[in-house]
C-alpha positions as CSV (number, residue, x, y, z in Angstrom):
1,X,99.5,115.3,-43.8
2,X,100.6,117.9,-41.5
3,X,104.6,118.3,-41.0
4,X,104.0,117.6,-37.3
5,X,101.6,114.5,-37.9
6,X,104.7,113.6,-39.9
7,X,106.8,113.8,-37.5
8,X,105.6,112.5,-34.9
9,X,105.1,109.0,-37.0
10,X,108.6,109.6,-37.5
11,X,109.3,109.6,-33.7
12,X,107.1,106.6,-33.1
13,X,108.6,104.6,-35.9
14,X,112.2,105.4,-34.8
15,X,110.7,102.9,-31.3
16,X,109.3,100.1,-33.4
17,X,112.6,98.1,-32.7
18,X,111.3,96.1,-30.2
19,X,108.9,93.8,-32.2
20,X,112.0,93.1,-34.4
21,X,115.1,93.0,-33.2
22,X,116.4,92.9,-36.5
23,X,115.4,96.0,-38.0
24,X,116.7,97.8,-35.2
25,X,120.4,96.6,-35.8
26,X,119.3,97.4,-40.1
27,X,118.3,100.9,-38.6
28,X,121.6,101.3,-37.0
29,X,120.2,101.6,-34.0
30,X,122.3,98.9,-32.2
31,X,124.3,100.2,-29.3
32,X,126.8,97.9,-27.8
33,X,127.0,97.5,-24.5
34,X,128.3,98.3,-21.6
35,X,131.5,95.9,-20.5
36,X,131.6,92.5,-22.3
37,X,128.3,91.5,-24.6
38,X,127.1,88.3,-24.7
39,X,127.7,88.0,-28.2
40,X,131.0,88.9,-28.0
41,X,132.0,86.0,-25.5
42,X,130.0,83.8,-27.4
43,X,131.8,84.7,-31.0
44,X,135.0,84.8,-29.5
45,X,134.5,81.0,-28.0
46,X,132.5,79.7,-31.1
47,X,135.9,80.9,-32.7
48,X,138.3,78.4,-30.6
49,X,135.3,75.8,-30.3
50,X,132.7,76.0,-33.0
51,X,131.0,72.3,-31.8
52,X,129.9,73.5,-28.5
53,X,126.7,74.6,-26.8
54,X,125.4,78.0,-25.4
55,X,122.9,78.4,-23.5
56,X,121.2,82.1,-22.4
57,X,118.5,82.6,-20.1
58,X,117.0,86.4,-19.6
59,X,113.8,88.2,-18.6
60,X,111.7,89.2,-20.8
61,X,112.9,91.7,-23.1
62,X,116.3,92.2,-21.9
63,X,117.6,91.8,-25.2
64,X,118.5,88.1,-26.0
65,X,116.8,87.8,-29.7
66,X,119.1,90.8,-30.6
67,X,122.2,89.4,-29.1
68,X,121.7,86.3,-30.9
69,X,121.3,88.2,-33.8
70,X,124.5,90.1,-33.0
71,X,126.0,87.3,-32.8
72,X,125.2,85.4,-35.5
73,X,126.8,88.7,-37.7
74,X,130.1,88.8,-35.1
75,X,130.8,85.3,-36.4
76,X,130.2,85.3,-40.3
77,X,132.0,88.6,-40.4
78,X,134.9,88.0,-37.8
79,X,135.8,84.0,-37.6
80,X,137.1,82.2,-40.4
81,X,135.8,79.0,-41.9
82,X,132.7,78.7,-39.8
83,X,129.2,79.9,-40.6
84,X,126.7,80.9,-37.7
85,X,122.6,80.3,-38.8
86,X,119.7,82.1,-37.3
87,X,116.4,79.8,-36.2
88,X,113.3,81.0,-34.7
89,X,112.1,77.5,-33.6
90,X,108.3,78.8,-32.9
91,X,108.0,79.5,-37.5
92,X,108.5,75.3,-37.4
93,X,106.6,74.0,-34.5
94,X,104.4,74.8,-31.5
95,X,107.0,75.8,-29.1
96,X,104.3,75.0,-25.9
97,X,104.0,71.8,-27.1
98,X,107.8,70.8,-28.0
99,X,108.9,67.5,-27.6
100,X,112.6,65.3,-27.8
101,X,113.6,64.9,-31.4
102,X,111.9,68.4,-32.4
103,X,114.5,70.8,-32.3
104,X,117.0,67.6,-34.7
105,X,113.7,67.9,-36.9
106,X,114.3,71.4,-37.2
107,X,118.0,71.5,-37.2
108,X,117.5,68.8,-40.5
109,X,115.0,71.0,-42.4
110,X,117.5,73.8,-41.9
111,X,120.2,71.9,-43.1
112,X,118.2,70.9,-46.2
113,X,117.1,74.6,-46.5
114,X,121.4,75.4,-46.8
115,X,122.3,72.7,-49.0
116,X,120.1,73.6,-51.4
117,X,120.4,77.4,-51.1
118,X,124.1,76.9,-51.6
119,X,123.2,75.5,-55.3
120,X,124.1,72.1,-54.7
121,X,123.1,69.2,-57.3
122,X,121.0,66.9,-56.3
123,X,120.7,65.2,-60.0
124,X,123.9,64.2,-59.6
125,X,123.7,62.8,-55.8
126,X,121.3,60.4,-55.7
127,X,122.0,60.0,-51.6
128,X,121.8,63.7,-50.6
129,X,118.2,63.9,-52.4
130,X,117.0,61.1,-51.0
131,X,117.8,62.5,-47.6
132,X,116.9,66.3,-48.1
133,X,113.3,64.0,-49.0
134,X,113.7,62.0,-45.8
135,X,114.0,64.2,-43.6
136,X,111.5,66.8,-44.7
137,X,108.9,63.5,-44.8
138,X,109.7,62.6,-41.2
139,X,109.8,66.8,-40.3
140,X,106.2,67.5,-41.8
141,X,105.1,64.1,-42.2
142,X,103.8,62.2,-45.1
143,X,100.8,60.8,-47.2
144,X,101.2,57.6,-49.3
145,X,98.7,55.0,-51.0
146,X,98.8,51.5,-50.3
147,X,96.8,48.7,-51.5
148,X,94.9,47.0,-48.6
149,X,92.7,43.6,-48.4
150,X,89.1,44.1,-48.6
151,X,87.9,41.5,-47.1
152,X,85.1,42.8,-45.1
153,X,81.6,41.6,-46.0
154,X,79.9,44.9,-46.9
155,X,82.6,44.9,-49.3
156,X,82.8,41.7,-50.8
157,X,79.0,41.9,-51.8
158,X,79.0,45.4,-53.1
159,X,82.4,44.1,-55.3
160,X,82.9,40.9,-55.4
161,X,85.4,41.1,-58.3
162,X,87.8,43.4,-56.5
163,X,89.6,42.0,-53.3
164,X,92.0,45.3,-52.5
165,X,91.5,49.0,-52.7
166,X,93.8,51.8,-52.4
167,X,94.1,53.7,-49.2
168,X,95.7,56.6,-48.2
169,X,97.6,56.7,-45.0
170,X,99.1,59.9,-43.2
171,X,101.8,60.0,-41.3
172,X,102.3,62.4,-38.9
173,X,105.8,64.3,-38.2
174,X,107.9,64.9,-35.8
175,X,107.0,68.3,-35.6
176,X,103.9,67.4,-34.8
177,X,103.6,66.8,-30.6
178,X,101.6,63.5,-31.4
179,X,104.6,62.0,-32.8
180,X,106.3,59.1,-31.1
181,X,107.8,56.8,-33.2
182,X,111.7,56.3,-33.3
183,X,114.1,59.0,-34.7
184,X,117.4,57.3,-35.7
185,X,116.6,57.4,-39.1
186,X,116.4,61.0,-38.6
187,X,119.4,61.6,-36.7
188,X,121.5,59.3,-39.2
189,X,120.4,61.7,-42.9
190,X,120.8,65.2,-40.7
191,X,124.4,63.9,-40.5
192,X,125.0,63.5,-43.7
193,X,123.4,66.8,-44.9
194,X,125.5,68.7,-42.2
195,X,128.9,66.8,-43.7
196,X,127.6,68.1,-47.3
197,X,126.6,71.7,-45.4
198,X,130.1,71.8,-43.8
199,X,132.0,71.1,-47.1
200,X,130.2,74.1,-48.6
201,X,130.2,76.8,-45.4
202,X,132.6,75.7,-43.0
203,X,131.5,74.5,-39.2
204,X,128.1,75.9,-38.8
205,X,126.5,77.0,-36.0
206,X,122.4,77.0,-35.2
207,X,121.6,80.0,-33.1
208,X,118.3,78.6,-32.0
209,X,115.4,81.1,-30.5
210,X,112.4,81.1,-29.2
211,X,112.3,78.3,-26.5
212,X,112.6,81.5,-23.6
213,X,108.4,81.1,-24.5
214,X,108.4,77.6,-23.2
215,X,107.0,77.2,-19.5
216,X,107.6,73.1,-19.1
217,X,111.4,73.1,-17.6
218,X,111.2,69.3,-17.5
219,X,110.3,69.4,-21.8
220,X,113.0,71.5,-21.9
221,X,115.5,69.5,-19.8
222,X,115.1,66.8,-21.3
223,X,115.6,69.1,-24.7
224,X,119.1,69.4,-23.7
225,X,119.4,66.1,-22.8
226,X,119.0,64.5,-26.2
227,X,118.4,66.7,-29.2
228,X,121.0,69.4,-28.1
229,X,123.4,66.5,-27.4
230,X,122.7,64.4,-30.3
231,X,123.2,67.6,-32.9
232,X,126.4,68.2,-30.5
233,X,127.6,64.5,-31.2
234,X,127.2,65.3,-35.4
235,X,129.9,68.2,-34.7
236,X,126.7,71.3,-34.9
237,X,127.6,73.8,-32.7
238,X,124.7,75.2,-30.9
239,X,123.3,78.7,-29.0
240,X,120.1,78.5,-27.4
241,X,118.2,80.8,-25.7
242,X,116.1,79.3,-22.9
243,X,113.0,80.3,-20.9
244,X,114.3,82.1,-17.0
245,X,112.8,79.5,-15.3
246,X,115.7,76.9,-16.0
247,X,117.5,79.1,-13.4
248,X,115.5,77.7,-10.3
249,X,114.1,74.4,-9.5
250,X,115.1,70.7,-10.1
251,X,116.4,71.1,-13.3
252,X,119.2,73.7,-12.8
253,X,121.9,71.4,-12.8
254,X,121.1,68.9,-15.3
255,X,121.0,72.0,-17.4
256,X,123.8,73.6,-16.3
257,X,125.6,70.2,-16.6
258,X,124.3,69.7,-20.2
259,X,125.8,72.8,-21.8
260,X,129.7,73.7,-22.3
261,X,128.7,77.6,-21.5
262,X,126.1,79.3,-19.3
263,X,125.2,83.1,-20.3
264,X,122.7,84.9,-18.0
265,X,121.5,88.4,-19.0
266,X,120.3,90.3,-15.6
267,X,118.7,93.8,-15.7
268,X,120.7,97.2,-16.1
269,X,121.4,98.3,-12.9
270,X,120.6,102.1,-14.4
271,X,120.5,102.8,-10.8
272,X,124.1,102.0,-9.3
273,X,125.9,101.6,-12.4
274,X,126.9,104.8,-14.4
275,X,128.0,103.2,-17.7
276,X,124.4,101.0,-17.8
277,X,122.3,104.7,-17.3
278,X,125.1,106.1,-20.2
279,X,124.1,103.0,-22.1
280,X,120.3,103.6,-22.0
281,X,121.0,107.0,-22.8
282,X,122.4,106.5,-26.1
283,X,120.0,104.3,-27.3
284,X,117.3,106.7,-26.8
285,X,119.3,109.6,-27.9
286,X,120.5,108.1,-31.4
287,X,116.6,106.8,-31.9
288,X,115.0,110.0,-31.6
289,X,115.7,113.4,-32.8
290,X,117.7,115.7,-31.2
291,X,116.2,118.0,-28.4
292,X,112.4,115.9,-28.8
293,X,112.9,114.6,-25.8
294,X,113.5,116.7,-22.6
295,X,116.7,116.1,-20.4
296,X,114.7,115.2,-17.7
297,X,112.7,113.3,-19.9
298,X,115.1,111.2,-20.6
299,X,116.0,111.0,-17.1
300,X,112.6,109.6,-16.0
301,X,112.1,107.0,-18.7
302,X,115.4,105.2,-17.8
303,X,114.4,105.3,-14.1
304,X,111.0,103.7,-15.0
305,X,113.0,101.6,-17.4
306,X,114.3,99.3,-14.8
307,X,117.1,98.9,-17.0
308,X,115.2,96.5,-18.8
309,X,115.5,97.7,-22.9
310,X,112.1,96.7,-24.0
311,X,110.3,98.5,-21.6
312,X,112.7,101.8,-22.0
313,X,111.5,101.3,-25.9
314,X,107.8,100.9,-25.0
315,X,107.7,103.7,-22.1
316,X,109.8,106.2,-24.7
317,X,107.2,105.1,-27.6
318,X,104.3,105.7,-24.9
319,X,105.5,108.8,-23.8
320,X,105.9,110.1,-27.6
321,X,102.2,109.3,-27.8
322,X,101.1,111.5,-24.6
323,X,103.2,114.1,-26.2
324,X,101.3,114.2,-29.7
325,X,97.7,114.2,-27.9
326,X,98.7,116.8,-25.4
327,X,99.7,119.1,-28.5
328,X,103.2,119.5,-27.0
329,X,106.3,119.8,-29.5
330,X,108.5,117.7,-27.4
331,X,108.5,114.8,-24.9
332,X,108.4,116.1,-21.2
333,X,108.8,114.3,-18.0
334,X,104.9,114.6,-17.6
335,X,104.4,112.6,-20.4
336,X,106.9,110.0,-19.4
337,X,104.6,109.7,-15.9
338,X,102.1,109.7,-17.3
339,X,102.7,106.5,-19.7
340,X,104.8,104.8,-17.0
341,X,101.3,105.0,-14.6
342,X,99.5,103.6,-17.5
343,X,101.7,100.5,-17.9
344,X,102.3,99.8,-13.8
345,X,98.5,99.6,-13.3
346,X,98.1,97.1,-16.8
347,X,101.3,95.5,-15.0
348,X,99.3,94.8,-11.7
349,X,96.2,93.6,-12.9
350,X,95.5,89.7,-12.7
351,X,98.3,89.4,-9.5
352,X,97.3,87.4,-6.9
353,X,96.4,88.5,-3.1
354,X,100.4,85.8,-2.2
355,X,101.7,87.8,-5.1
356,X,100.5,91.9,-3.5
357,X,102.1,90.6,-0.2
358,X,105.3,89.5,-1.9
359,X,105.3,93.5,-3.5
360,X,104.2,94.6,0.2
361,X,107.3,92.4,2.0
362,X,110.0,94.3,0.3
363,X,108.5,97.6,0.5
364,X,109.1,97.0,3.9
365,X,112.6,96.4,3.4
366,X,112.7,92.3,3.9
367,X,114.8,90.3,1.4
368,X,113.6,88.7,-1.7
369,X,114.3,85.2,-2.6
370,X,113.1,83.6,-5.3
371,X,112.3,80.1,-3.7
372,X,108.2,79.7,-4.3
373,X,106.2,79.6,-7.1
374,X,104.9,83.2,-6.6
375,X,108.1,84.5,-6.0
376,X,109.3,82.8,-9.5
377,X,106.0,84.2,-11.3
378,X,106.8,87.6,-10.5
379,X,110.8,87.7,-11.8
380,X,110.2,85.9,-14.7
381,X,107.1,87.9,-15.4
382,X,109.1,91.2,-14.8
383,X,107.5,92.5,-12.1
384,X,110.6,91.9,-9.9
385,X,113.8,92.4,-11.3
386,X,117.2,91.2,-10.6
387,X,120.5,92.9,-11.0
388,X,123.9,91.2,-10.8
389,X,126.1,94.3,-11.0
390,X,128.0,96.1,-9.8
391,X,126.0,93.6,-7.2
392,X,123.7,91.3,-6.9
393,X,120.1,92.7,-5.7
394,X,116.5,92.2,-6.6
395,X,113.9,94.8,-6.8
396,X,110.1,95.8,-7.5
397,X,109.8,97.5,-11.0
398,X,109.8,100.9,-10.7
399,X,106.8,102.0,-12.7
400,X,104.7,99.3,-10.6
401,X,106.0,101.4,-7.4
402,X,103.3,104.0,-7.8
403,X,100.1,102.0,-8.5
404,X,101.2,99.6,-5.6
405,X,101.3,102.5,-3.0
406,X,98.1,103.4,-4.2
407,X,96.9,99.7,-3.9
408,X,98.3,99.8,-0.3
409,X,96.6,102.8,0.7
410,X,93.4,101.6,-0.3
């Protein structure tokens, strides 16, 4: 392997954070932010009120996995006798497809998952056992045999000397979206794992991801309604990231109402706010290494950025890729246009003929509200963005901006 091949794998390993958070904070490639963090509000108010709910809501990749994350370390390292738990929901269920009583399923098989990994005996507890079992039969669901009357006549002639058999039934869990049948018996043994969880690690804390994926704002209403509330009433404190569209229509207040705190992660205003561009900055500068990619390089990808980080992490990881095929040493603005052209045409495709007059509206300088469906496709798509400081204001992505003039052109 050639030292530049090397390299440049290097390079484009360095911008791999975005498909897991987690090994970009490993890498030490976390920067903290600009002003107050999410996760530092959150720790700090988990610390004076660890039963509570959190809710966030974001775009798409503007960085709530790794603030959960963030703040799932703030609290185990900084506040004392509570423990904060990390849960993708989608590894347990089909988050599309989620239903009331999933997410206390999941909270119960977690629960199970601690008590155990904390060394606990079970020989000697007869109770907790039989509980872990419980609710890990009514999570997954269950086979058993019975014996059953035979009494049909096919039967009786082919057996006449035998007047049961043994059957065996499945029973579907609550995991599973068919599932209907009532939970209290769950609810009742995933409080008394959490007492046996709290006597070993303190309050704890389920930072629950995942259910930004979920497009059915009524599922996920009534979500908060009753499992968030019910693990709320056994003293679990809660943060849970939810999908943007909670933030408009019918639901917004039962939400809201449902919650004790309400976190909403707009777009870097890389534009208007100095210490948002300094922020992008770093992050690219202590990825990659120094001098491989140009000043104005640098400059460009956060302008096509939109201050949103996973698209600064995909454009720079792009960009590295035009670089290496155009035999070039280093990453040049040229290379940055050209990746951000490739991913504002893959952005346009599919829109509809509503949506291209939304785009051509506010290129005409007429204000944006996000009040019809369209209008809600595009933000929480990403194709509009909003920005809430240094003041509130919504725009069309920058790297679309090229394709669309071409598109109007034409």
């Amino acid at each position: 392997m050639s030292n530049r091949l090397k390299f440049f794998r290097e390079q484009m390993a360095a911008f791999e954070g975005a498909v897991d958070p987690q090994r970009a904070i490993s890498g030490g490639y976390y920067i903290p932010e600009p002003r107050k963090s999410v996760s530092e509000l959150i720790s700090r108010r988990i610390g004076i009120r660890p039963s509570s709910t959190h809710l966030i809501l974001g775009g798409i990749g503007s960085g709530k996995t790794t603030q959960l994350l963030v703040t799932r370390d703030r609290i185990n390292q900084e506040v004392d006798n509570v423990y904060a738990h990390y849960v993708d929901v989608s590894l347990y269920t089909n988050i599309s497809e989620i239903s009331p009583g999933v997410l206390t399923a999941v909270a119960g098989v977690v629960l199970c998952d601690l008590v155990v990994a904390r060394g606990y005996d079970l020989s000697k507890v007869a109770l907790v056992k039989n509980r872990i079992e419980l609710v890990k039969n009514l999570a997954y669901g269950y086979s058993e045999r019975k014996l059953v009357d035979r009494i049909e006549e096919v039967w009786a002639i082919t057996n006449p000397l035998e007047t049961t058999s043994v059957v065996i039934e499945r029973h579907e869990g609550i995991l599973n979206p068919k599932y209907s049948k009532e939970k209290k018996e769950l609810i009742a043994s995933v409080a008394v794992l959490y007492n046996v969880a709290r006597s070993q690690y303190g309050e704890i804390v389920l930072l629950l991801d995942g259910l930004d994926r979920l497009n059915n704002i009524q599922a996920f209403s009534q979500i908060i309604a009753t499992d968030i509330q019910d693990l709320l009433s056994l003293g679990v404190g809660i943060v849970l990231v939810g999908p943007l569209r909670a933030l408009y229509g019918e639901y917004r207040d039962t939400i809201e109402q449902a919650v004790n705190y309400f976190d909403y992660r707009s777009c870097f205003d890389v534009k208007n706010d100095s210490d948002s561009y300094t922020f992008f900055e770093k992050i690219i500068e202590t990825r990659a290494s120094e001098g491989f990619i140009e000043k104005a390089a640098i400059q460009s990808l956060i302008h096509y950025s939109g201050g949103v980080l996973r698209d600064l992490i995909n454009l720079t990881q792009a960009a590295i890729e035009e670089a290496y095929l155009a035999d070039s040493d280093t990453v040049q603005k040229t290379d940055v246009e050209a990746s951000a052209d490739s991913f504002g045409k893959a952005k346009l495709l599919g829109l509809s003929d509503e949506e291209l007059e939304i785009f051509a509206d506010m290129l005409e300088g007429n204000t944006f509200l996000p009040r019809t469906d369209e209008k809600i496709r595009l933000l929480v798509a990403g194709h509009i963005l909003e920005y809430r400081y240094p003041k509130k204001r919504y725009a069309i992505h920058p790297a679309l901006l090229p394709a669309l003039q071409l598109v109007q052109q034409n």
